[in-house]
C-alpha positions as CSV (number, residue, x, y, z in Angstrom):
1,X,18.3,10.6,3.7
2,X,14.5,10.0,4.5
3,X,12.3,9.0,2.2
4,X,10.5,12.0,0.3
5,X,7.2,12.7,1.4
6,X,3.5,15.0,2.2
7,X,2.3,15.8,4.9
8,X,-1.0,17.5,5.4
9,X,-3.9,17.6,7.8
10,X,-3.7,17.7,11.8
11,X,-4.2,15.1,14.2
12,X,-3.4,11.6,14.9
13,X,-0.6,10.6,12.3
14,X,-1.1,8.6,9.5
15,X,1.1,7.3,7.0
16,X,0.0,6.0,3.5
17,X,2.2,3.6,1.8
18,X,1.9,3.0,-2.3
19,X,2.5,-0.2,-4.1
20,X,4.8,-1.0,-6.8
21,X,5.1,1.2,-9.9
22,X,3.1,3.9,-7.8
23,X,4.0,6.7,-5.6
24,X,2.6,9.3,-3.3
25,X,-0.5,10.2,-5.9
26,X,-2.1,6.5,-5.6
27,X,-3.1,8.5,-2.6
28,X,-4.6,11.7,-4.2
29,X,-8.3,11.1,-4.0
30,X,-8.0,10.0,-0.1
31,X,-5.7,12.1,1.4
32,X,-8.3,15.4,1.3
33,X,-10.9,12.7,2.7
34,X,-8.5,12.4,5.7
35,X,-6.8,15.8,6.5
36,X,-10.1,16.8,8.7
37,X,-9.4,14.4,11.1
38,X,-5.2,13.3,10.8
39,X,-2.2,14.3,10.5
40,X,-1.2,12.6,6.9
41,X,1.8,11.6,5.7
42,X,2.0,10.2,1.9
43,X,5.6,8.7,1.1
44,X,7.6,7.7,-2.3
45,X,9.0,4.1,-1.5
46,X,12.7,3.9,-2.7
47,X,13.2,3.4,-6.4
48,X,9.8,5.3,-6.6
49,X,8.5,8.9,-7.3
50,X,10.9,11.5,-6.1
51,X,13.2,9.1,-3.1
52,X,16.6,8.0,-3.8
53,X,17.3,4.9,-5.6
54,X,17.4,1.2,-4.2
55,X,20.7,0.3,-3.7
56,X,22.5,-2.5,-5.9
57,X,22.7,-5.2,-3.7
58,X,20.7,-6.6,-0.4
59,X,17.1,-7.9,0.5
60,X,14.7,-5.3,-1.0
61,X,12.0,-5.7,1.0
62,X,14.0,-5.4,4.3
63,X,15.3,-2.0,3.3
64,X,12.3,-0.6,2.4
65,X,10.8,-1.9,6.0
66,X,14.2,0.2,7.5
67,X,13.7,3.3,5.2
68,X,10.2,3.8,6.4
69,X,10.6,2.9,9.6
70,X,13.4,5.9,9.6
71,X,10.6,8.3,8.2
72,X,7.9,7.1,10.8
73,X,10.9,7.9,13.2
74,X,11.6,11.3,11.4
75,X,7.8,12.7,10.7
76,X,5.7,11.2,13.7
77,X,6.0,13.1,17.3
78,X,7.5,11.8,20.1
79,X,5.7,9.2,22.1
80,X,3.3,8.7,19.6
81,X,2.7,5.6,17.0
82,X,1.6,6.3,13.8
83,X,-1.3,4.4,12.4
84,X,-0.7,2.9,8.5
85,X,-2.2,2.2,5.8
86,X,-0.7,0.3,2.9
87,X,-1.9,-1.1,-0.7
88,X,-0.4,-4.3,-2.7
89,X,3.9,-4.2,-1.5
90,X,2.5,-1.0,0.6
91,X,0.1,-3.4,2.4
92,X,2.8,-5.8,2.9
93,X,5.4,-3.0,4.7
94,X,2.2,-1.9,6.9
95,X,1.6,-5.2,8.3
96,X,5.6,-6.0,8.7
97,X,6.1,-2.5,10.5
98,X,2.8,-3.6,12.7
99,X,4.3,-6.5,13.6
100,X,7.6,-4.5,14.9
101,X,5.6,-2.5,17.2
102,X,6.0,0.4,15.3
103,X,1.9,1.3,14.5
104,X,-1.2,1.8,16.5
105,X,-3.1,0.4,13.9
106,X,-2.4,-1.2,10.5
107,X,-5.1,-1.3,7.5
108,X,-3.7,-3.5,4.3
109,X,-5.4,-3.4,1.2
110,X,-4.8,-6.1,-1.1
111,X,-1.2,-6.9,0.6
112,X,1.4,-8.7,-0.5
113,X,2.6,-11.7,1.5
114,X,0.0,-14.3,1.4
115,X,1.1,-15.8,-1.6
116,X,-0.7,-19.4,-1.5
117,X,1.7,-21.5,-3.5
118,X,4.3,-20.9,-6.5
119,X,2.1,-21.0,-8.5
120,X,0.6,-17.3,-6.9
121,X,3.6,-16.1,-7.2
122,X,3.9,-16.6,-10.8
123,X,0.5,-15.3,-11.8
124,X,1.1,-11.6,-9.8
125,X,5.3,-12.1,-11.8
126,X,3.5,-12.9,-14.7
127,X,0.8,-9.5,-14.6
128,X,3.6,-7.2,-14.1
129,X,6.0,-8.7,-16.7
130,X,2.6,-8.3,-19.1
131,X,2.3,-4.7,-18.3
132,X,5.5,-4.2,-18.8
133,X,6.0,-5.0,-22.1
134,X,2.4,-3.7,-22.9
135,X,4.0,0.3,-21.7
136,X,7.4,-0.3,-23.2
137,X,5.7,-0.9,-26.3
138,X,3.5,2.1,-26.3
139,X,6.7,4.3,-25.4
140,X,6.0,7.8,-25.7
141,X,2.3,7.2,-26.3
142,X,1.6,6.5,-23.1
143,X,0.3,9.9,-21.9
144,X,-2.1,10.2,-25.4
145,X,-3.7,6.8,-24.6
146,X,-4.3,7.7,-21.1
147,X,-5.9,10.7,-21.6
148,X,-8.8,8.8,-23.2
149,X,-11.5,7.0,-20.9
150,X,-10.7,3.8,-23.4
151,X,-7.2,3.9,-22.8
152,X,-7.5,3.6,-19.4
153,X,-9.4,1.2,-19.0
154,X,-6.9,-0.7,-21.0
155,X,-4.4,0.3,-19.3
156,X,-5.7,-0.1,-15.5
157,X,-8.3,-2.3,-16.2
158,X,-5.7,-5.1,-13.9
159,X,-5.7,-3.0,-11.2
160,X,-8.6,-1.1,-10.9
161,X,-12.6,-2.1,-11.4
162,X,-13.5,1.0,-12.5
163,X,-10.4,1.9,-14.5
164,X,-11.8,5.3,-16.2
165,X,-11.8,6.7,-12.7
166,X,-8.0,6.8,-12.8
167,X,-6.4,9.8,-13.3
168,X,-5.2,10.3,-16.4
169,X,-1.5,12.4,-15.7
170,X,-1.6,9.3,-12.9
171,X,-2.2,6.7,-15.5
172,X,0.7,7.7,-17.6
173,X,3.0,8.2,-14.2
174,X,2.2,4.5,-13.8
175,X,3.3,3.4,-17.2
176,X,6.5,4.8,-17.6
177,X,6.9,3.5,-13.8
178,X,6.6,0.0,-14.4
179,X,8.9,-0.1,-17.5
180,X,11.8,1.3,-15.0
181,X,10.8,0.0,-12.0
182,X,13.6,-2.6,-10.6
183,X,11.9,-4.0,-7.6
184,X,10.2,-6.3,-10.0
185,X,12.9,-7.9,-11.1
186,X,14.4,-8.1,-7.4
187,X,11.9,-9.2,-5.5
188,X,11.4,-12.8,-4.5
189,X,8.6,-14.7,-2.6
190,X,10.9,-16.2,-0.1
191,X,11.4,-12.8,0.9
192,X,7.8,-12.2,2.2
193,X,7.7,-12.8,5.4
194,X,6.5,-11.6,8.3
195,X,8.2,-10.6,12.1
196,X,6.1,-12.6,14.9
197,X,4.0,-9.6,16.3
198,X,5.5,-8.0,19.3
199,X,1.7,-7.2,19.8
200,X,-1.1,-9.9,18.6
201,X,-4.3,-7.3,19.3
202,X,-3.1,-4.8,17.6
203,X,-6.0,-3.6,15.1
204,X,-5.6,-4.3,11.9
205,X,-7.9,-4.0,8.8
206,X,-7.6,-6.5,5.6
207,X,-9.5,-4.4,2.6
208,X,-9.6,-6.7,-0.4
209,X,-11.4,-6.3,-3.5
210,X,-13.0,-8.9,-4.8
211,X,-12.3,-7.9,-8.5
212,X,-8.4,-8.3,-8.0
213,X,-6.8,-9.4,-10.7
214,X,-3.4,-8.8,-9.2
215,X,-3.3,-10.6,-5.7
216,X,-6.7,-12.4,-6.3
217,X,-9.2,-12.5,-3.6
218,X,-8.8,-15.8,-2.4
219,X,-5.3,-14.9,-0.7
220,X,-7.5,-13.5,2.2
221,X,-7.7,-16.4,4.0
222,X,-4.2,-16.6,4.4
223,X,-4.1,-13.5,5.6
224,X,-7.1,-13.7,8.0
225,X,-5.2,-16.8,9.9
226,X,-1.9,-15.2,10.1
227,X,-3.6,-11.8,11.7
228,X,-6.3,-13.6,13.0
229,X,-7.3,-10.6,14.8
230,X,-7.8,-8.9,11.6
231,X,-10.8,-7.6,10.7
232,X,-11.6,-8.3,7.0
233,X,-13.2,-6.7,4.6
234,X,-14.2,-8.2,0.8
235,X,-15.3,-5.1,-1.3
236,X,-16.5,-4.5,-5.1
237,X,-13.2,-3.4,-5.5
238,X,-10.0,-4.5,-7.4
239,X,-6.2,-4.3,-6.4
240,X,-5.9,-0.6,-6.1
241,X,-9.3,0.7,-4.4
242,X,-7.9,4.2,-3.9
243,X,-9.5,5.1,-7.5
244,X,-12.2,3.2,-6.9
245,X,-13.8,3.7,-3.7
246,X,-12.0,6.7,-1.8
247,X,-15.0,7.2,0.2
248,X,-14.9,3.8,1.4
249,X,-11.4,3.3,1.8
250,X,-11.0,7.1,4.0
251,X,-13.8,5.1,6.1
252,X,-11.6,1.7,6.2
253,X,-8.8,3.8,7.4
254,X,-10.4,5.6,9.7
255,X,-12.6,3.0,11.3
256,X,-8.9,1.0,12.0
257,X,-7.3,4.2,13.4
258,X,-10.0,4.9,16.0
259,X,-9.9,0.9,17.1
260,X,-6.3,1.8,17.5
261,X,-6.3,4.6,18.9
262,X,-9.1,3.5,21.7
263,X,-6.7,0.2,22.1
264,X,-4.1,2.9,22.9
265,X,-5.8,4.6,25.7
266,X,-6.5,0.9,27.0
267,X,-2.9,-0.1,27.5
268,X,-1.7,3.9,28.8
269,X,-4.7,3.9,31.6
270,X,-3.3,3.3,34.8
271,X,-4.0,-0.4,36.3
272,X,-6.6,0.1,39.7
């Protein structure tokens, strides 16, 4: 079954990918900054929003690369190579599914992947496991605290630097996510890693904020010398931007997908 999903806007595809505990609405405040130029597509991740479960067993991160790669197959036309964009584990499938040859660009903000040492991966383990047992302890509260510019700002202060932006129906989506939410649990650094590209030019954005207390800011190197081609962008931002800085992130999007799109034409025109 393919993954649920939106799609809006004509054009050039493009396919948002959401991070953990999120689904399609982390996209909300871009996707109408898109639609005027592409062809959009916003997808629920399995074990998220409205898709079926993750099954028992197996490398999580693998199957989500497969299960979007079957809706890129499903949703994009014929002949034609969607350009992605991905946040935090969203980032992470964006680049992977770049690397397979299945984009004509790839933007990535704050990916996963680049995890330094152990040590990283313990602090980003660490965050989650705190926010979970922050919302399970809040329970049915959740939606009265996020309604309230304080509450938010508690509650996605981590991920956001301007957390009384956030949405507050999204806000209490988010809490009740990460208290069920199993990729958490299932997930395992070893497991990020990604394919040697079938393509090394193809264009790719790295959008990190520099306020990201999630993935923290300094994990951009790493991921500048393993896409060295990347083009990298720091930003007053923290680990979701989508609430922070729509404008600017439509524009980072964007800016990738006509690279890629020109890169495109490049390799189609006919040698002389």
């Amino acid at each position: 079954m393919v993954l649920h999903h939106r799609i809006s806007g004509s054009g050039p595809t493009v396919v948002l990918i959401h991070g953990v505990c999120h689904r399609s609405h982390a996209w909300d405040a871009v996707v109408p900054l898109l639609t005027d130029r592409f062809r959009v597509v916003v997808v629920d991740l399995p074990g998220h929003g409205e898709s079926a479960d993750l099954p028992d067993a197996g490398d999580v991160l693998e199957y989500m690369v497969g299960r979007v790669a079957e809706l890129i197959d499903a949703v994009v036309p014929e002949g034609e190579r969607p350009h992605l964009a991905g946040n935090s584990l969203g980032g992470f499938l964006a680049l992977e599914l770049g690397a397979r040859g299945l984009a004509s660009s790839v933007t990535a903000l704050s990916p996963a992947g680049f995890f330094r040492s152990h040590a990283d991966w313990r602090y980003t383990v660490s965050v989650f496991h705190g926010l979970r047992r922050a919302a399970g302890t809040l329970g049915r509260h959740l939606p009265a605290v996020s309604e309230r510019a304080v509450g938010r700002a508690v509650m996605m202060g981590v991920f956001c630097a301007r957390p009384w932006r956030y949405p507050a129906e999204a806000a209490a989506i988010d809490g009740e996510a990460i208290v069920n939410n199993t990729v958490l649990d299932r997930a395992d650094r070893a497991a990020f890693v990604f394919s040697a590209p079938v393509d090394e030019q193809l264009p790719v954005t790295i959008r990190w904020g520099r306020f990201d207390l999630v993935l923290p800011v300094g994990q951009a190197g790493l991921a500048s010398r393993l896409f060295p081609q990347a083009q990298v962008e720091i930003t007053a931002d923290g680990h979701v931007p989508m609430s922070d800085d729509p404008d600017g992130v439509a524009a980072s999007i964007a800016a990738c997908a006509d690279r890629g799109s020109a890169y495109a034409e490049r390799l189609s025109a006919p040698h002389r």
